[in-house]
mmCIF entry with sequence, helices, sheets and N, C-alpha, C, O atoms, coordinates in Angstrom:
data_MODEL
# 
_entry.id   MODEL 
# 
_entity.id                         1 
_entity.type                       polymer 
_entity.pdbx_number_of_molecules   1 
# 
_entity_poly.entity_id                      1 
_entity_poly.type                           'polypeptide(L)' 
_entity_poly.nstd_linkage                   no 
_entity_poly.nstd_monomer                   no 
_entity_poly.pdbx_seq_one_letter_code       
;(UNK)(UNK)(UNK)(UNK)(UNK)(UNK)(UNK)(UNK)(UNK)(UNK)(UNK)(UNK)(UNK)(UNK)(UNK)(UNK)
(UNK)(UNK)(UNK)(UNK)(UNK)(UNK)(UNK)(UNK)(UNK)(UNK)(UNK)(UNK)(UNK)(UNK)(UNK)(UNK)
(UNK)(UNK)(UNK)(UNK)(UNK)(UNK)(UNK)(UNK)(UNK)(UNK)(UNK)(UNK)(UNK)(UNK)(UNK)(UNK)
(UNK)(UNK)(UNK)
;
_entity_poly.pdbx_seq_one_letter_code_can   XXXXXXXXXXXXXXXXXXXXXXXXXXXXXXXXXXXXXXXXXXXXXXXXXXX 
_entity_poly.pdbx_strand_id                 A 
# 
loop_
_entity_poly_seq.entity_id 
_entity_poly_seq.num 
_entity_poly_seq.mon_id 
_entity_poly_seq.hetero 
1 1  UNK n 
1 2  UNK n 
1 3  UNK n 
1 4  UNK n 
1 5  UNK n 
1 6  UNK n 
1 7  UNK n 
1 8  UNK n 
1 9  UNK n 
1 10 UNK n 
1 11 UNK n 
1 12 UNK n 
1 13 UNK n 
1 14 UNK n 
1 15 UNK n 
1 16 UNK n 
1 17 UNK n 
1 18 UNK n 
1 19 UNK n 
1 20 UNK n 
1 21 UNK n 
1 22 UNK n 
1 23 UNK n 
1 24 UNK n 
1 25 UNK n 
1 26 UNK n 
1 27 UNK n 
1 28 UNK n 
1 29 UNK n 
1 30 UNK n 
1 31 UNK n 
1 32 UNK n 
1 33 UNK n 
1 34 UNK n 
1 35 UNK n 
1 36 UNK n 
1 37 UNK n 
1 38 UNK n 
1 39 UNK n 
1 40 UNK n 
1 41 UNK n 
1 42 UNK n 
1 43 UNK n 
1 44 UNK n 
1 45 UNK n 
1 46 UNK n 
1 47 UNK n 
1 48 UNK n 
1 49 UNK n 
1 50 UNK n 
1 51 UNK n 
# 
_struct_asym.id          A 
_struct_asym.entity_id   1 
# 
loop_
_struct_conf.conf_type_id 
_struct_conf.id 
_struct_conf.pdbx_PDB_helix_id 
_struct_conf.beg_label_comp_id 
_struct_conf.beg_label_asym_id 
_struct_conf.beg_label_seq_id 
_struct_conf.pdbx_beg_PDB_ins_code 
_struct_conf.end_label_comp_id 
_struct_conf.end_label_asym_id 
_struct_conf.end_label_seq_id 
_struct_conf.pdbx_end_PDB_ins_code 
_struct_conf.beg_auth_comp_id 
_struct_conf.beg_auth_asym_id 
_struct_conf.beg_auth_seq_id 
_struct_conf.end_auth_comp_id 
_struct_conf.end_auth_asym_id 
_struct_conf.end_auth_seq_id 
_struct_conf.pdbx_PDB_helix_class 
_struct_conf.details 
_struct_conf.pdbx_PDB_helix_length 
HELX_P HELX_P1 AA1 UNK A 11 ? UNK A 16 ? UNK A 11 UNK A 16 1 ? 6 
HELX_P HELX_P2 AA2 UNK A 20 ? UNK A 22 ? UNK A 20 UNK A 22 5 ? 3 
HELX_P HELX_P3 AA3 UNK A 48 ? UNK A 50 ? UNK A 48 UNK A 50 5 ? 3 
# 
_struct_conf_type.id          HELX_P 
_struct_conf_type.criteria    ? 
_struct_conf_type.reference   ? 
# 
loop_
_atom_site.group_PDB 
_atom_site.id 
_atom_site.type_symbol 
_atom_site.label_atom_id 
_atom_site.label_alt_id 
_atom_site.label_comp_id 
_atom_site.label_asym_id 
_atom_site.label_entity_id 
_atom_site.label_seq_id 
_atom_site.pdbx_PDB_ins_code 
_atom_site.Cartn_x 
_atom_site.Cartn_y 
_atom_site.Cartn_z 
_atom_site.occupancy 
_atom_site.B_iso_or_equiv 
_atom_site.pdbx_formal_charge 
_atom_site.auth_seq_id 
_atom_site.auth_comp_id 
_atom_site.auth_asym_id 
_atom_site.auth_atom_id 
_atom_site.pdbx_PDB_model_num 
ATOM 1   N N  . UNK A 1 1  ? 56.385 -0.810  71.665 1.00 0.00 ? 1  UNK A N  1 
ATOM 2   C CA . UNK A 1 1  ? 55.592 0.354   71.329 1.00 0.00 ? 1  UNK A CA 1 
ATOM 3   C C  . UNK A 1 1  ? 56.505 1.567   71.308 1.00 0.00 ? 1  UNK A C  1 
ATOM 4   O O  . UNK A 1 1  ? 57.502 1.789   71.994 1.00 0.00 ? 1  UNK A O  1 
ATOM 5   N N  . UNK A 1 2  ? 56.007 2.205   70.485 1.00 0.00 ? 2  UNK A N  1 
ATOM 6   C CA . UNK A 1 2  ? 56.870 3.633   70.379 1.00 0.00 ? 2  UNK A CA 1 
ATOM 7   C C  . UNK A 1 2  ? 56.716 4.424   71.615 1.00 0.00 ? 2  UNK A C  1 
ATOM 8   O O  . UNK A 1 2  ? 55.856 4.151   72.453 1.00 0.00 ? 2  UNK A O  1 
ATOM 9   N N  . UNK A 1 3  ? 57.637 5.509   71.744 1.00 0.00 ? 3  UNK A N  1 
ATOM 10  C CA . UNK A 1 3  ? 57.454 6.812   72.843 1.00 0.00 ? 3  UNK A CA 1 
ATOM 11  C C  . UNK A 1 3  ? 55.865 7.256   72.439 1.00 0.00 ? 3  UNK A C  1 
ATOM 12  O O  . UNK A 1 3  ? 55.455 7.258   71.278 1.00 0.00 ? 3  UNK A O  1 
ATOM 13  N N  . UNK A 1 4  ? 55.478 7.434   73.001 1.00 0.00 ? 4  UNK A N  1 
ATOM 14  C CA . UNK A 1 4  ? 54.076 8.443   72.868 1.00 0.00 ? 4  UNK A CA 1 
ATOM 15  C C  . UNK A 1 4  ? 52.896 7.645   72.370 1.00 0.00 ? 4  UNK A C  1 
ATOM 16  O O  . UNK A 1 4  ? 51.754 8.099   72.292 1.00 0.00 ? 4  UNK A O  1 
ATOM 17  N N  . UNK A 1 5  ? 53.341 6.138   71.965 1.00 0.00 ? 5  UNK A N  1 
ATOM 18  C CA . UNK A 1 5  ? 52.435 5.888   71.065 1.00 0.00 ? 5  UNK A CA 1 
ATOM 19  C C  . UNK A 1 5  ? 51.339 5.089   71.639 1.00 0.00 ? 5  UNK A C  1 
ATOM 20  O O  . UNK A 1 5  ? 51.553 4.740   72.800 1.00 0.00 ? 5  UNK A O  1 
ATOM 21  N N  . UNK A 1 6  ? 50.056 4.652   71.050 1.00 0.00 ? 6  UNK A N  1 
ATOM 22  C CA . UNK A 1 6  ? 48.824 3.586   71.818 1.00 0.00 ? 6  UNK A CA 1 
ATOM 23  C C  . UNK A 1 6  ? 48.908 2.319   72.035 1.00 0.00 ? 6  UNK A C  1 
ATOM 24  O O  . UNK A 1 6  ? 50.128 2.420   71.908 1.00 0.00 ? 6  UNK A O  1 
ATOM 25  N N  . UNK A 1 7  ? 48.728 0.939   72.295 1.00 0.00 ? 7  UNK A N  1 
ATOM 26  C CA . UNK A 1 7  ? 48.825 -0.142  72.026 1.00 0.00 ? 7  UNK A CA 1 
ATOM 27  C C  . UNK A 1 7  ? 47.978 -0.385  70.816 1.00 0.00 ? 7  UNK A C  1 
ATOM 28  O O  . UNK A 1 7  ? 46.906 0.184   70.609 1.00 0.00 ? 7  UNK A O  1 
ATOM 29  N N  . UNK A 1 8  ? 48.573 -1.327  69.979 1.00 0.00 ? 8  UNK A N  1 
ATOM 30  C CA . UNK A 1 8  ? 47.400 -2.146  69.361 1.00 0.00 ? 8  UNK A CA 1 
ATOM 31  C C  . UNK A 1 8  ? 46.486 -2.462  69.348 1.00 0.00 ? 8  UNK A C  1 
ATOM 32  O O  . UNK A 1 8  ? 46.251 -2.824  70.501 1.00 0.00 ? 8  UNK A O  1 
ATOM 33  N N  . UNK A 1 9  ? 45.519 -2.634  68.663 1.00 0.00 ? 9  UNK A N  1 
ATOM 34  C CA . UNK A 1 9  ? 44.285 -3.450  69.263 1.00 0.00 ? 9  UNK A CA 1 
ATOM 35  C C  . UNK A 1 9  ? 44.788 -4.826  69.758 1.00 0.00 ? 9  UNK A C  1 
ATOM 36  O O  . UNK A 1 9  ? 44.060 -5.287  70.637 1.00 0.00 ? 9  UNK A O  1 
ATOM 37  N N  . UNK A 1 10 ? 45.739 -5.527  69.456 1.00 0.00 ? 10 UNK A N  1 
ATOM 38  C CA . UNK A 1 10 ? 46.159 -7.229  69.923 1.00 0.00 ? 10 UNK A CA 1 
ATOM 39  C C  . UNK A 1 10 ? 46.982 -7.081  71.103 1.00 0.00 ? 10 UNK A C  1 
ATOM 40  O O  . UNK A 1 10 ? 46.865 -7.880  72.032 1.00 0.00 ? 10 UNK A O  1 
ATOM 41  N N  . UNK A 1 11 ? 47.943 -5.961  71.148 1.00 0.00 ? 11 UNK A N  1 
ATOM 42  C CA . UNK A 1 11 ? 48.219 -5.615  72.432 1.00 0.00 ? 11 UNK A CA 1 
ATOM 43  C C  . UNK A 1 11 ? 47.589 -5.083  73.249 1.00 0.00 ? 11 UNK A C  1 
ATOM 44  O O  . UNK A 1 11 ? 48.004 -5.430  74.355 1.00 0.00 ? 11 UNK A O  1 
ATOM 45  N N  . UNK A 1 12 ? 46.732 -4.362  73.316 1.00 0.00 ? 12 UNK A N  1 
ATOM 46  C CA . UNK A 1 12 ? 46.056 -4.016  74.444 1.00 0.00 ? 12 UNK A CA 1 
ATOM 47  C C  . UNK A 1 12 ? 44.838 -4.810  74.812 1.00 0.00 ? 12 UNK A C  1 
ATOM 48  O O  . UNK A 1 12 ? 44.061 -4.446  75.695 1.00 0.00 ? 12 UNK A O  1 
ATOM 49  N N  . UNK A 1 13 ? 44.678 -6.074  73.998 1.00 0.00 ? 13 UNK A N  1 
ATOM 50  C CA . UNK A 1 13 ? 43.654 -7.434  74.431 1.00 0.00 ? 13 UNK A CA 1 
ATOM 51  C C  . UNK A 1 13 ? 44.562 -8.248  75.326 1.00 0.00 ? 13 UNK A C  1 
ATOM 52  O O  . UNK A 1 13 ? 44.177 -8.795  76.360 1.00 0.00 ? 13 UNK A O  1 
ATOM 53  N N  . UNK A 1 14 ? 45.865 -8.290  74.827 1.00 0.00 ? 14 UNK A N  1 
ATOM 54  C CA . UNK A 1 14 ? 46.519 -9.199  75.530 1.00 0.00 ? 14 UNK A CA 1 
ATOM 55  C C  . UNK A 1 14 ? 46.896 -8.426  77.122 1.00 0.00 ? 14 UNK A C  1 
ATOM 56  O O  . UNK A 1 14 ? 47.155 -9.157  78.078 1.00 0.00 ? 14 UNK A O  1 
ATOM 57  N N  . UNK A 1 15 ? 46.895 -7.293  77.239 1.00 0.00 ? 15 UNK A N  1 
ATOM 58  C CA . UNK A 1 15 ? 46.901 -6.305  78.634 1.00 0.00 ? 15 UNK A CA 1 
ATOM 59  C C  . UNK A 1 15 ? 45.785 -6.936  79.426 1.00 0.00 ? 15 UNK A C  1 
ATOM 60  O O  . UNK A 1 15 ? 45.804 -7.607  80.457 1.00 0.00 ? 15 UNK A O  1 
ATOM 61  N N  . UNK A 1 16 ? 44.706 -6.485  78.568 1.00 0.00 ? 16 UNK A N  1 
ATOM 62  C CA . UNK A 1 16 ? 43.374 -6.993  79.413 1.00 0.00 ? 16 UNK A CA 1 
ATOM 63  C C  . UNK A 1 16 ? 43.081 -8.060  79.689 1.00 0.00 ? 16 UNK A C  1 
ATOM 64  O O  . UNK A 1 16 ? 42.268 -8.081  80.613 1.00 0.00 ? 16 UNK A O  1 
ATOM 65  N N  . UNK A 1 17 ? 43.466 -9.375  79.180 1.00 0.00 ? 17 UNK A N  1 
ATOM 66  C CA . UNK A 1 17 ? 43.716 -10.279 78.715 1.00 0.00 ? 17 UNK A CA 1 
ATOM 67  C C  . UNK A 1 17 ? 44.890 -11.312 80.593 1.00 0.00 ? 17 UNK A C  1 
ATOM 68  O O  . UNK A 1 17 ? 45.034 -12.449 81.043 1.00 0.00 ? 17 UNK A O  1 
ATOM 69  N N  . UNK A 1 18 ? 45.224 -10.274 80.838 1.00 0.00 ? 18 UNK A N  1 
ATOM 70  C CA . UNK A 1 18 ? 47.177 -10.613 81.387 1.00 0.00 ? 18 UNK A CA 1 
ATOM 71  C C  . UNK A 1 18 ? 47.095 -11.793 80.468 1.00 0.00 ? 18 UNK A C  1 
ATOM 72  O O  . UNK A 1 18 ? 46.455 -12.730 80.946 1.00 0.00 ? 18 UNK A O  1 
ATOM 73  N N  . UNK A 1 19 ? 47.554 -11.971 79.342 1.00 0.00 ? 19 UNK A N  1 
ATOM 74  C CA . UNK A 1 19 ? 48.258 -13.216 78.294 1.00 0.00 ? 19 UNK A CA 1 
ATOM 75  C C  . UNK A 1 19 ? 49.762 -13.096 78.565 1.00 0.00 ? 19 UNK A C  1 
ATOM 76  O O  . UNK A 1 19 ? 50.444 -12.123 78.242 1.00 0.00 ? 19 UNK A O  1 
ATOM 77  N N  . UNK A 1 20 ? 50.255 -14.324 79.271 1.00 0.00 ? 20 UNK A N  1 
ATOM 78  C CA . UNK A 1 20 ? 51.753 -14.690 79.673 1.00 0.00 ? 20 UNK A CA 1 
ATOM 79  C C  . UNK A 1 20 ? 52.172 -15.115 77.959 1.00 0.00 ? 20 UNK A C  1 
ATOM 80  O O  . UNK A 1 20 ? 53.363 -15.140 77.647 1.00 0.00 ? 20 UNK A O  1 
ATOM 81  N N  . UNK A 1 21 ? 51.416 -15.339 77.233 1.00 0.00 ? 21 UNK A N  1 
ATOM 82  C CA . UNK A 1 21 ? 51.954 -15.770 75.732 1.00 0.00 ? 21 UNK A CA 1 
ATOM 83  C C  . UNK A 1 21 ? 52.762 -14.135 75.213 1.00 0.00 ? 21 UNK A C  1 
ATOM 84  O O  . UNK A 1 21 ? 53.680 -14.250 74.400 1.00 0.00 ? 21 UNK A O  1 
ATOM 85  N N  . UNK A 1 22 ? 52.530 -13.218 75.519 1.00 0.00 ? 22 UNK A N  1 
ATOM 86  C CA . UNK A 1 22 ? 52.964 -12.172 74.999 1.00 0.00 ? 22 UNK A CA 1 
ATOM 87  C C  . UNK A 1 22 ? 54.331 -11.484 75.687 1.00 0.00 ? 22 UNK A C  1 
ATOM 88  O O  . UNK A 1 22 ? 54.978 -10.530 75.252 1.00 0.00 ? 22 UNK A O  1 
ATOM 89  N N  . UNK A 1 23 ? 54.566 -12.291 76.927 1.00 0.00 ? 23 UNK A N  1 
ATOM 90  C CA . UNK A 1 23 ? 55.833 -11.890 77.700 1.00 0.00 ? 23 UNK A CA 1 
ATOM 91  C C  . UNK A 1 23 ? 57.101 -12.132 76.794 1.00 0.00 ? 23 UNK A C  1 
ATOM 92  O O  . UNK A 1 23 ? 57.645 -13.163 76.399 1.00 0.00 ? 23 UNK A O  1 
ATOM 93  N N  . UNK A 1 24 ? 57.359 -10.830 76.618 1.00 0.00 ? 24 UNK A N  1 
ATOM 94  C CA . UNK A 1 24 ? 58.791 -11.701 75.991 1.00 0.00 ? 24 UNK A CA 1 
ATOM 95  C C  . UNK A 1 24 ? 58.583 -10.623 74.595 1.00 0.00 ? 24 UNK A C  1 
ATOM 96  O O  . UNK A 1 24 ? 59.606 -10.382 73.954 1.00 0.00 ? 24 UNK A O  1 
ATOM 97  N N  . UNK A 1 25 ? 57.747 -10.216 74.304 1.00 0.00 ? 25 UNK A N  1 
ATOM 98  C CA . UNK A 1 25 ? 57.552 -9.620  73.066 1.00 0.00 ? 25 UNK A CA 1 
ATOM 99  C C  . UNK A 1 25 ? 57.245 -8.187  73.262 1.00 0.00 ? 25 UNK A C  1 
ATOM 100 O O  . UNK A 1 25 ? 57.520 -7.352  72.401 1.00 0.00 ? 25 UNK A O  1 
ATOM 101 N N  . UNK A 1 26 ? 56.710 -7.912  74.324 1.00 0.00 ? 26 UNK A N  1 
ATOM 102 C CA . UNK A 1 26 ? 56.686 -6.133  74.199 1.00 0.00 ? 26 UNK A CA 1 
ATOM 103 C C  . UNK A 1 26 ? 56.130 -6.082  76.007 1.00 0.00 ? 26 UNK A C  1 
ATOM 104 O O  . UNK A 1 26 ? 55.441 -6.890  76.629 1.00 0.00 ? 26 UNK A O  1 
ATOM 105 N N  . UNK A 1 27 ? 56.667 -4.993  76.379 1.00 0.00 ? 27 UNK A N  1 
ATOM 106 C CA . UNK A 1 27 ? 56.060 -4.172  77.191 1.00 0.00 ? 27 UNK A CA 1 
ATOM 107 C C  . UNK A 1 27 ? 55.492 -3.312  77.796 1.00 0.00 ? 27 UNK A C  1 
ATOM 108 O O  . UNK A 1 27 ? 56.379 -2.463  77.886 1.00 0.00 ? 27 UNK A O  1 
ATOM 109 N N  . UNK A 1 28 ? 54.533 -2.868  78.340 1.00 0.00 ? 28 UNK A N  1 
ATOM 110 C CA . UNK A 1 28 ? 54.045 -1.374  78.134 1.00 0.00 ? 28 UNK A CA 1 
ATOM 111 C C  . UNK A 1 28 ? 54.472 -0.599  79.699 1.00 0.00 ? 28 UNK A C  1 
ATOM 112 O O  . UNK A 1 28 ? 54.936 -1.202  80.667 1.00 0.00 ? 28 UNK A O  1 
ATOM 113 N N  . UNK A 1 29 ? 54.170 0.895   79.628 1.00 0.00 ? 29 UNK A N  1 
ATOM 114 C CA . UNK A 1 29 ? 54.411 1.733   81.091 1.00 0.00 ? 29 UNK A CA 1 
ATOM 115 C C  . UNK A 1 29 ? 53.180 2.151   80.993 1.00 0.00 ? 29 UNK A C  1 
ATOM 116 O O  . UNK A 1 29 ? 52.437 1.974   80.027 1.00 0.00 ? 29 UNK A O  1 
ATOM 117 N N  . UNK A 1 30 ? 52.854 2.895   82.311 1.00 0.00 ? 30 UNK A N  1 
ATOM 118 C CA . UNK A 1 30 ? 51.977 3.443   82.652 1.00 0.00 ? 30 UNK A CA 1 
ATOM 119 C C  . UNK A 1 30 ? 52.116 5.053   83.051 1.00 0.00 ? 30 UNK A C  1 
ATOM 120 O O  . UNK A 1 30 ? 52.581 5.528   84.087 1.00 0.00 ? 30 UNK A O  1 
ATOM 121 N N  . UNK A 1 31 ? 51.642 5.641   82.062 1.00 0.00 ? 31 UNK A N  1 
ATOM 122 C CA . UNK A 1 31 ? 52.096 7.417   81.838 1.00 0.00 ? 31 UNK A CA 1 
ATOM 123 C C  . UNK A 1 31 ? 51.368 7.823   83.578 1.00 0.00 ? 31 UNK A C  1 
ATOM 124 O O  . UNK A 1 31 ? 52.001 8.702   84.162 1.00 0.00 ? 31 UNK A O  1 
ATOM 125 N N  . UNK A 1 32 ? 50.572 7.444   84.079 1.00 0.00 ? 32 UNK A N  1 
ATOM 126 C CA . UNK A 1 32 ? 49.918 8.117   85.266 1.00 0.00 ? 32 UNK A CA 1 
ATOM 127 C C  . UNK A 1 32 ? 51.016 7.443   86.912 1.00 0.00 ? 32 UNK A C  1 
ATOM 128 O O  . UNK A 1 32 ? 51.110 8.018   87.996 1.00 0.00 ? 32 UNK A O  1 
ATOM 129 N N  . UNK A 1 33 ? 51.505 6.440   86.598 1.00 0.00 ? 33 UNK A N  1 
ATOM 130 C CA . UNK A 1 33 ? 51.814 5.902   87.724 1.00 0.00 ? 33 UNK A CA 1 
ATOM 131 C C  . UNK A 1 33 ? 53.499 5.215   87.555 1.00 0.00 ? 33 UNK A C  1 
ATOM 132 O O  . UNK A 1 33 ? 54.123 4.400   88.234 1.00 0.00 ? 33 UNK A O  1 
ATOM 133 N N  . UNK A 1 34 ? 53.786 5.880   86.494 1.00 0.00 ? 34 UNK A N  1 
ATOM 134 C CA . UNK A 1 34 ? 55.688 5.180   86.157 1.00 0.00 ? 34 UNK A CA 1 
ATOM 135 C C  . UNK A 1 34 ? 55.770 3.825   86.093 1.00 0.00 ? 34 UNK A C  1 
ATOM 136 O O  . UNK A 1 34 ? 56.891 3.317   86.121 1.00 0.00 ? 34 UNK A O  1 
ATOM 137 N N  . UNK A 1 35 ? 54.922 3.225   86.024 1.00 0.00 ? 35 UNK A N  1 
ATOM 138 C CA . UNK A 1 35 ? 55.207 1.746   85.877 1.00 0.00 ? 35 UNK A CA 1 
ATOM 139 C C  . UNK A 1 35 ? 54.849 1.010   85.090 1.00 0.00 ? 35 UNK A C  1 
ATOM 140 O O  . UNK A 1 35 ? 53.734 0.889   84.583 1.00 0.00 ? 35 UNK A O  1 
ATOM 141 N N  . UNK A 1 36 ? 56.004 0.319   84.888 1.00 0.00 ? 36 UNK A N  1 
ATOM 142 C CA . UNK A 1 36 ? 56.313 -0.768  83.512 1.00 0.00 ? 36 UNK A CA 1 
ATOM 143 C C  . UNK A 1 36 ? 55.986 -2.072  83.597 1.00 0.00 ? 36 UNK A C  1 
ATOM 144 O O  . UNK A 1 36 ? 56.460 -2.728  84.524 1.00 0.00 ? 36 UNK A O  1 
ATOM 145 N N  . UNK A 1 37 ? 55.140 -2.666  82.672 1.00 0.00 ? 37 UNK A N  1 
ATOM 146 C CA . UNK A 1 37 ? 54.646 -4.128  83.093 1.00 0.00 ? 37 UNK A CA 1 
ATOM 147 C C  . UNK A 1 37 ? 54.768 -4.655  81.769 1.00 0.00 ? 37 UNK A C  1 
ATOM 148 O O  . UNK A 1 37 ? 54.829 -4.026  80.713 1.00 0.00 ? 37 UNK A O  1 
ATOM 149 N N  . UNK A 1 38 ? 54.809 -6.470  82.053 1.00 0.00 ? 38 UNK A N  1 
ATOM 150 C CA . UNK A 1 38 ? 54.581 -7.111  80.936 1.00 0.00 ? 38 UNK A CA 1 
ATOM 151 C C  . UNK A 1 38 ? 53.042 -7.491  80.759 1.00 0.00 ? 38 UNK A C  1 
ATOM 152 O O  . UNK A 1 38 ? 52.276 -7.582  81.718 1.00 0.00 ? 38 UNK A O  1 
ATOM 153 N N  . UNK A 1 39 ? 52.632 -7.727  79.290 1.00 0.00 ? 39 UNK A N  1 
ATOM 154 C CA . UNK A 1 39 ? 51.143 -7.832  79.321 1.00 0.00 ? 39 UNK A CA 1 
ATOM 155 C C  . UNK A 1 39 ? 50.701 -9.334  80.613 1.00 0.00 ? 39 UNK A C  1 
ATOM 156 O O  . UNK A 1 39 ? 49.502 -9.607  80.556 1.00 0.00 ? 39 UNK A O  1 
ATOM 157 N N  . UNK A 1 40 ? 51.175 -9.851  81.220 1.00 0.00 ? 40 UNK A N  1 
ATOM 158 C CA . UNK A 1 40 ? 50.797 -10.761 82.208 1.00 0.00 ? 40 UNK A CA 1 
ATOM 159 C C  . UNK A 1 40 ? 50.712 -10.280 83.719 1.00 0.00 ? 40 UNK A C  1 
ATOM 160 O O  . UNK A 1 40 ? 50.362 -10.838 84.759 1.00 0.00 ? 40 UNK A O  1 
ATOM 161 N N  . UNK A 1 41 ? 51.173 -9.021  83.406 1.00 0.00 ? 41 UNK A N  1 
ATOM 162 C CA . UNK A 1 41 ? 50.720 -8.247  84.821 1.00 0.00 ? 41 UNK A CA 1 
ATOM 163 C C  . UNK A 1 41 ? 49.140 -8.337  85.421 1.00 0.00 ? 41 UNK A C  1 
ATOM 164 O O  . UNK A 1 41 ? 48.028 -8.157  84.924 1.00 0.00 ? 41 UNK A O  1 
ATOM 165 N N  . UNK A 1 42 ? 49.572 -8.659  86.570 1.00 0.00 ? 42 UNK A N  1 
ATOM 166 C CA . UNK A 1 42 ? 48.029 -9.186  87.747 1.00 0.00 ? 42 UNK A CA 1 
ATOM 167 C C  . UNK A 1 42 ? 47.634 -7.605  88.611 1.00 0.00 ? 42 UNK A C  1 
ATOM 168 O O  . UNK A 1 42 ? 46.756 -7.765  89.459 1.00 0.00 ? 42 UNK A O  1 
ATOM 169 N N  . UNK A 1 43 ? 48.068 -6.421  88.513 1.00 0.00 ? 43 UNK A N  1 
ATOM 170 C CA . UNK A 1 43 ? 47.700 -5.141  88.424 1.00 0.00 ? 43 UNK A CA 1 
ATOM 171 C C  . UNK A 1 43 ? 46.810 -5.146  87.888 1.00 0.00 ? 43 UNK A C  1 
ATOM 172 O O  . UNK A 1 43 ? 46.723 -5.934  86.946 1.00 0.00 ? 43 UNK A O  1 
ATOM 173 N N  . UNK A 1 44 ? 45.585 -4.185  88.239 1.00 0.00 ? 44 UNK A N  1 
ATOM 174 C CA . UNK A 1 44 ? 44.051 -3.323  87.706 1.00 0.00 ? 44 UNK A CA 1 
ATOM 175 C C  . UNK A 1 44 ? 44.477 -3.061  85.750 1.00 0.00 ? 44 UNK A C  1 
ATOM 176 O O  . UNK A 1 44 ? 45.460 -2.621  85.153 1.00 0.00 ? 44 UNK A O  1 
ATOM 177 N N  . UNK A 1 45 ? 43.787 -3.345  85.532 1.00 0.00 ? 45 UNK A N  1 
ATOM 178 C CA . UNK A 1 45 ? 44.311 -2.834  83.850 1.00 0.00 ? 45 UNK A CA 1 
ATOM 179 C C  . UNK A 1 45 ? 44.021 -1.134  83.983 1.00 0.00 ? 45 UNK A C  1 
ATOM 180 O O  . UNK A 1 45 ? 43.162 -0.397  84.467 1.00 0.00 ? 45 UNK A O  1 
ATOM 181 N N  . UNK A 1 46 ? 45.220 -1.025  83.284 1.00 0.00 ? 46 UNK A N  1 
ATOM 182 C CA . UNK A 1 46 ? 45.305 0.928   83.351 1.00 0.00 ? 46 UNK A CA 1 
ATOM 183 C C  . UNK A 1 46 ? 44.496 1.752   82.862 1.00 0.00 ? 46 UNK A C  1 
ATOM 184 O O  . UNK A 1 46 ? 44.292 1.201   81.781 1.00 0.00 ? 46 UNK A O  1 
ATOM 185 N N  . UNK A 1 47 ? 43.956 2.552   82.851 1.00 0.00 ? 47 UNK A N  1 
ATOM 186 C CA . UNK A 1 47 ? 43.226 3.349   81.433 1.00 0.00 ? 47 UNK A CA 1 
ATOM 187 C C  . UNK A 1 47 ? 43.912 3.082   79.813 1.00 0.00 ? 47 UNK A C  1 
ATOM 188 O O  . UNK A 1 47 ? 45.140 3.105   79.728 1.00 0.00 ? 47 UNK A O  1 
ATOM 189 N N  . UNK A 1 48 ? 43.326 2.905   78.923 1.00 0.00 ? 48 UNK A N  1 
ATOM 190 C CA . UNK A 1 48 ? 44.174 3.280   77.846 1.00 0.00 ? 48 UNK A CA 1 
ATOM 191 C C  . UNK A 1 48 ? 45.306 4.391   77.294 1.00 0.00 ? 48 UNK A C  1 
ATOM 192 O O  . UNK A 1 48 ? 46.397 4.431   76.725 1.00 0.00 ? 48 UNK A O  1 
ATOM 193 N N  . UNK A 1 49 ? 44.232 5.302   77.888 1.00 0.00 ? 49 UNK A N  1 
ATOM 194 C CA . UNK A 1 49 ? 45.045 6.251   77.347 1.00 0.00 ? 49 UNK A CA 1 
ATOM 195 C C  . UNK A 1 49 ? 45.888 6.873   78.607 1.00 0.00 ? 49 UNK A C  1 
ATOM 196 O O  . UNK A 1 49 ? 46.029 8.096   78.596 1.00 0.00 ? 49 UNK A O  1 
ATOM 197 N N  . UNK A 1 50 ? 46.428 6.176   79.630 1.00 0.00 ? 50 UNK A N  1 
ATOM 198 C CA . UNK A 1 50 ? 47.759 6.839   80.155 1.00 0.00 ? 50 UNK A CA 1 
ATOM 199 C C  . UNK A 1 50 ? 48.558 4.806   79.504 1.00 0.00 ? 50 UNK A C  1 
ATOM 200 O O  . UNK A 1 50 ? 49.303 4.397   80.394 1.00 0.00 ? 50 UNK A O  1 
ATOM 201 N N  . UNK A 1 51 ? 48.505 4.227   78.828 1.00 0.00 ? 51 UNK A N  1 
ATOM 202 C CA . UNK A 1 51 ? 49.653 3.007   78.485 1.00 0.00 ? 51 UNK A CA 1 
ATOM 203 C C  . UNK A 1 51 ? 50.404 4.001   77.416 1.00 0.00 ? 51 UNK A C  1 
ATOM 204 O O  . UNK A 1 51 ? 51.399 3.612   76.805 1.00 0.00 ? 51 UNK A O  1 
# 
């Protein structure tokens, strides 16, 4: 994902999702809390709009 930019709609299913199929292909941060996860992260799913 770009600087600044939203997830996908397929990426941000696979967030909600934690889909381990998507490890390996993108990662997102979390603008409220500095932290970087792969979509298989077992963390609360974030708001959208701080990914």
């Amino acid at each position: 994902m770009a600087t600044g930019s939203r997830p996908a709609e397929e990426q941000w299913n696979a967030i909600i999702r934690c889909d381990s199929d998507y490890d390996g292909q993108f990662f997102y941060a979390v603008q409220s809390t500095g932290i970087f996860c792969r979509p298989s992260c077992k963390s609360r799913p974030p708001k959208r709009e701080h990914v």
